[in-house]
C-alpha positions as CSV (number, residue, x, y, z in Angstrom):
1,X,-49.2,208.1,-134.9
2,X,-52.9,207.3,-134.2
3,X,-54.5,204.0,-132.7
4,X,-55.8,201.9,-135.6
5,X,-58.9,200.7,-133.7
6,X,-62.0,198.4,-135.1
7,X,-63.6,199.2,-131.4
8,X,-63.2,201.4,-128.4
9,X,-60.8,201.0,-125.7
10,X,-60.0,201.8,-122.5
11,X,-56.7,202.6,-120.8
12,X,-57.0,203.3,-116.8
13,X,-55.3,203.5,-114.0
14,X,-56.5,202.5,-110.5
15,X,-55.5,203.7,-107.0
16,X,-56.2,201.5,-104.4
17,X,-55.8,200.6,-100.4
18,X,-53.5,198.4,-101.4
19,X,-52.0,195.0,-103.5
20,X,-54.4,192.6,-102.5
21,X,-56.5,191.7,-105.3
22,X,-59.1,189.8,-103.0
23,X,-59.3,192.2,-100.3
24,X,-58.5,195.6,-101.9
25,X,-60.4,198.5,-102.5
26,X,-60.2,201.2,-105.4
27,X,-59.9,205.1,-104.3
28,X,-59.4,206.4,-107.5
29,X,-60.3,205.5,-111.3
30,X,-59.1,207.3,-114.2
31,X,-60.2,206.4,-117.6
32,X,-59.0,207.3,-121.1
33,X,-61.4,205.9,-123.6
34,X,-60.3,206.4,-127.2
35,X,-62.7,205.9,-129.9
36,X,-62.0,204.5,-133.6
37,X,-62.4,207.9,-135.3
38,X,-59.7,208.8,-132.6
39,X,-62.1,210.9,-130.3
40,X,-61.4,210.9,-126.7
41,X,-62.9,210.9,-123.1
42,X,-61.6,211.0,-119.7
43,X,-63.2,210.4,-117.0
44,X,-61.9,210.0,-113.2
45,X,-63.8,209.5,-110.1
46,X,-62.5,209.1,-106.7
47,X,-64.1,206.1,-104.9
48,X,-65.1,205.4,-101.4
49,X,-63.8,201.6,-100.6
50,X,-65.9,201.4,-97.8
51,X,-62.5,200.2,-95.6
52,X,-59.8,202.3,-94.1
53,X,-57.0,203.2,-96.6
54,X,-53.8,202.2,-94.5
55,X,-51.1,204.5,-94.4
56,X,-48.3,203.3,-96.5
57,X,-50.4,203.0,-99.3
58,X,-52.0,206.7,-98.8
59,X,-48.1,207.7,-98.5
60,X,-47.9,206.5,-102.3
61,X,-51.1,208.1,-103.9
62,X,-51.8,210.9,-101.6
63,X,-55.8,210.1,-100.9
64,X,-56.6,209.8,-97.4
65,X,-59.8,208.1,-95.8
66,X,-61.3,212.2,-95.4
67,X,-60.4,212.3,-99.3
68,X,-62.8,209.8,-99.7
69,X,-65.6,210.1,-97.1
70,X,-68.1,211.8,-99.5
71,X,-67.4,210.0,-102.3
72,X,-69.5,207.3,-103.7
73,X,-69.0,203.8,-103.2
74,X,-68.0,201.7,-106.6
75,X,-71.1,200.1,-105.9
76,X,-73.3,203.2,-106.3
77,X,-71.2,203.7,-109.8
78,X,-71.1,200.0,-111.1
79,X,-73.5,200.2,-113.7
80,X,-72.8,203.6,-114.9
81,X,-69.4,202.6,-115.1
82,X,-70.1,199.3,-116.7
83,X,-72.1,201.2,-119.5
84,X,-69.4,203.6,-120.3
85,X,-67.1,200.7,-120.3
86,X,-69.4,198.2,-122.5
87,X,-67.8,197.0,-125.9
88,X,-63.9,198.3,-125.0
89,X,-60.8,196.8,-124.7
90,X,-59.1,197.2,-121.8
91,X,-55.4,198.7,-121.7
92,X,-52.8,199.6,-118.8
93,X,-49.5,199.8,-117.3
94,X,-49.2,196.5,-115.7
95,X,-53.1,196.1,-116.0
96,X,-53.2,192.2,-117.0
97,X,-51.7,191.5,-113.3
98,X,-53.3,194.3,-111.1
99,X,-55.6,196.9,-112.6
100,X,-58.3,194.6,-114.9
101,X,-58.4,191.8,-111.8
102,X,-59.0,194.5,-109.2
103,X,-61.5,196.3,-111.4
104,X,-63.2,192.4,-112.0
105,X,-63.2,191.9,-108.5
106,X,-65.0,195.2,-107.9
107,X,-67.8,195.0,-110.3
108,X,-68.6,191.1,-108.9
109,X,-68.6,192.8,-105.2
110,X,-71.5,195.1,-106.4
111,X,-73.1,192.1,-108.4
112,X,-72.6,194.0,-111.8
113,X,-72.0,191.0,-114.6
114,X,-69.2,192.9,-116.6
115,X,-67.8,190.1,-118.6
116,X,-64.1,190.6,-120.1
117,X,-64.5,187.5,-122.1
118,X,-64.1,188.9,-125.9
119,X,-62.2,191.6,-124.7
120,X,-58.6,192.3,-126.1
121,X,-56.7,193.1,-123.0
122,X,-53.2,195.3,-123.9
123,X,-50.5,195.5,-120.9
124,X,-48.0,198.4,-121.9
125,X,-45.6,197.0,-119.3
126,X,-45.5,193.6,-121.2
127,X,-44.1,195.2,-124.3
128,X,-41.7,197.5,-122.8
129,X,-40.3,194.3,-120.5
130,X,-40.3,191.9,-124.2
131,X,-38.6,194.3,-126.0
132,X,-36.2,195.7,-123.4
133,X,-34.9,192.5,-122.3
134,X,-33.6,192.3,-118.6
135,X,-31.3,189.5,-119.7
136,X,-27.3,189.8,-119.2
137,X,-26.9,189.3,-122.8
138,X,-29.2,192.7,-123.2
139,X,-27.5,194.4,-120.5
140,X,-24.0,193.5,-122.0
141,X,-24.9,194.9,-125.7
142,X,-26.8,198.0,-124.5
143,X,-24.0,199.2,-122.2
144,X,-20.5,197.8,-123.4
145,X,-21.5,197.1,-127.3
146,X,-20.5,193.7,-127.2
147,X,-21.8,190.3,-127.6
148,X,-20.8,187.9,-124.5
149,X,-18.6,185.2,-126.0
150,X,-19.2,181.9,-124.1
151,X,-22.1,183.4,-122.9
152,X,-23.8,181.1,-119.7
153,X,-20.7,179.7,-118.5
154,X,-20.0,181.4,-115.0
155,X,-16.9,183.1,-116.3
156,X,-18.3,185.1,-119.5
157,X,-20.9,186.0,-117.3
158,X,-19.6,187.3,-114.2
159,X,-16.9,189.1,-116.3
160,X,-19.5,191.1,-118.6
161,X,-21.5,191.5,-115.3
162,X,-18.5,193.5,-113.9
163,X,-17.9,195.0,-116.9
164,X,-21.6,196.2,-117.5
165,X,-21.5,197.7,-114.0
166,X,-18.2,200.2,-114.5
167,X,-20.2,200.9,-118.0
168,X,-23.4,202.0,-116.0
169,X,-21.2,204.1,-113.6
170,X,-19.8,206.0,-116.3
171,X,-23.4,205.9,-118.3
172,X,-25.1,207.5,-115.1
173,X,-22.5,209.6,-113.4
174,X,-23.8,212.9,-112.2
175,X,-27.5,211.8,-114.0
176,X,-30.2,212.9,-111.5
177,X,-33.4,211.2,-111.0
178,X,-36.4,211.6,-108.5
179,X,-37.9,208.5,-106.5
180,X,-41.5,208.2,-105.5
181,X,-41.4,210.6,-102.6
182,X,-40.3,213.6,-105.7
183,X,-36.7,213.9,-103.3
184,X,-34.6,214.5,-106.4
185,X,-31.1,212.3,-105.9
186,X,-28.2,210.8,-107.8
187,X,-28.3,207.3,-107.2
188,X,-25.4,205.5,-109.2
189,X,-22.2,206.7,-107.6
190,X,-18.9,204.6,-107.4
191,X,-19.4,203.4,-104.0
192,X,-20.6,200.6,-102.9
193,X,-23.0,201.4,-99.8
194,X,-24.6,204.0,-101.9
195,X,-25.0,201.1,-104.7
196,X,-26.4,198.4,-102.5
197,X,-28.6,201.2,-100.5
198,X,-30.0,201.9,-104.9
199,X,-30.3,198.0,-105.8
200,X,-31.2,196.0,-102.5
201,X,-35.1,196.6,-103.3
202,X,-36.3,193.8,-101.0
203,X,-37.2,194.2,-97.4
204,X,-36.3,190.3,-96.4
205,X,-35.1,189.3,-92.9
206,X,-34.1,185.9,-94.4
207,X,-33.1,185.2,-97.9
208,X,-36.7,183.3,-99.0
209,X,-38.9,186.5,-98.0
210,X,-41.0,184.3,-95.5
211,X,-40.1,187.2,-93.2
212,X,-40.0,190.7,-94.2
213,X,-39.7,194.3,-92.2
214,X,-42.7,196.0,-92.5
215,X,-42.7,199.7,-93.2
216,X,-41.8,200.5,-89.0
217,X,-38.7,198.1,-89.2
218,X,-40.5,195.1,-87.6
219,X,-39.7,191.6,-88.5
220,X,-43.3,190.5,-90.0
221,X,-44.2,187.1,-91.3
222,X,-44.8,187.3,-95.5
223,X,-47.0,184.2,-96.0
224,X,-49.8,181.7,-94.5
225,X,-52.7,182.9,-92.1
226,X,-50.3,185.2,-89.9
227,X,-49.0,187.3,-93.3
228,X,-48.4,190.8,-91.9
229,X,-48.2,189.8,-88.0
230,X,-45.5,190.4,-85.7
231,X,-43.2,187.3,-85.6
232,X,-42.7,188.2,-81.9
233,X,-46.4,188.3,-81.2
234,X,-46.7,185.2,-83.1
235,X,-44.4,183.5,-81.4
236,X,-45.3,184.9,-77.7
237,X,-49.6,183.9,-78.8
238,X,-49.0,180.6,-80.6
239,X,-45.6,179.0,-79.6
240,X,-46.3,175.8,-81.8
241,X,-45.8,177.5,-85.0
242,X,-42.4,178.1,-84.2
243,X,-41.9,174.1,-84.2
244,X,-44.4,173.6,-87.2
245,X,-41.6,175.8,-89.3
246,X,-38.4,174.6,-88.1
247,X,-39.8,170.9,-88.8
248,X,-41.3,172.1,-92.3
249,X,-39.6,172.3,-94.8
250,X,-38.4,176.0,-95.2
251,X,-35.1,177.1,-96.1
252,X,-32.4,177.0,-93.3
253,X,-31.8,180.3,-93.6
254,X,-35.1,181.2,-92.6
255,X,-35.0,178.9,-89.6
256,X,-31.7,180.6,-88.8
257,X,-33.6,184.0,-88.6
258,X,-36.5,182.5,-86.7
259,X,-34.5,181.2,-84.1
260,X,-32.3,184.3,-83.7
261,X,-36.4,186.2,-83.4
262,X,-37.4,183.5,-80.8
263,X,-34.0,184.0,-78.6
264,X,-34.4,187.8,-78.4
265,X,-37.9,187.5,-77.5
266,X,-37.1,185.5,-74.5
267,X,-34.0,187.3,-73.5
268,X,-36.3,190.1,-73.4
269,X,-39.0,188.7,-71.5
270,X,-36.2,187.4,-69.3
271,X,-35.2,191.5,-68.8
């Protein structure tokens, strides 16, 4: 099947030193562009971001701040770039939420007007997650066959839950898969450590996320103006923001956690 297309577009992909889409750079942009008489041209260009690249997210793509030290900066490229892009649409794997504002952000930085306004924007992840619904009701048909009867009231659905989950252990016995790192593995087992070490995706010290383990198993704060700092430093540099939490109004939880954080860092100051 071809693209029925009235105008270019564009699908591309974007490495970057990280999530940020105010603060983070691009390392690497690759370009298909796909013309309406179905004609095609790539195009990919490492990019220097003119900041270090910090670790964990060179651990995911591989580029390295000496990958990048000759390269240009997206500055140098901007117009160039804006020219090869002008009159396409834009398309991606979750591109709508990270790839077209990083690549907006970028192109104001070097003071390049490149306007998306007119542009048809096309997020493959958006149809993959609207057509393959996430929903218990989805889950139930696509594993067991069945429709839940009663469906929302907590009975129906805890029962199809547990029935979905001994229909994905028999689905995905002995099926192989390879995670991020390429370290091939079998993930869905019948035990339950191995399944909660497969599903727990979140880092969280509390429940809410405010404080999260960073990737050397330190308890780090997850919000405001010290997002990414030591709760221990924090709270050893600024002791008042441990009262401006436990009198705002943040899950208990989270104030539980905070306070067990405080009382090892004194016990340990105390040592």
């Amino acid at each position: 099947m071809q693209l029925k297309l009235t105008r270019p577009i564009a699908f591309f992909d974007l490495e970057t030193t990280g999530v940020n889409v105010a603060s983070d750079r691009i390392v690497e942009l690759s370009i298909l562009k796909i013309s309406p008489d179905g004609s095609k041209e790539v195009k990919t260009k490492r990019i220097n971001p003119t900041i270090p690249i910090p670790v964990q997210s060179s651990l995911i793509h591989g580029i390295y701040d000496k990958d990048i030290a000759n390269e240009p900066t997206f500055k140098s490229i901007a117009k160039s770039l804006s020219t090869f892009l002008n009159d396409c649409d834009l398309a991606g794997y979750n591109s709508n939420k990270f790839d077209v504002p990083i690549l907006v952000e970028e192109f104001m930085r070097a003071e390049v007007d490149f306007d998306i306004k007119g542009r048809k924007l096309v997020d493959v992840q958006n149809i993959f997650h609207q057509m393959e619904q996430r929903t218990l009701k989805a889950a139930y048909k696509f594993y067991c066959g069945k429709d839940i009867i009663n469906a929302h009231s907590a009975q129906a659905d805890i029962e199809a839950t547990y029935e979905v989950l001994l229909a994905q252990l028999d689905k995905y016995e002995n099926v192989e898969i390879e995670d991020k790192a390429g370290k091939k593995l079998i993930p869905v087992v019948n035990n339950v450590d191995a399944l909660h070490q497969f599903t727990y995706l979140t880092k969280n010290v509390d429940l809410a996320g405010r404080i999260i383990f960073n990737d050397k198993g330190v308890e780090v704060f997850n919000f405001g103006k010290h997002t990414g700092k030591a709760v221990e430093d924090v709270l050893k540099t600024e002791p008042s923001y441990y009262s401006w939490m436990m009198n705002g109004d943040f899950p208990l939880y989270t104030k539980k956690m905070l306070t067990s954080i405080k009382l090892r860092t004194i016990n340990n100051k105390e040592l």
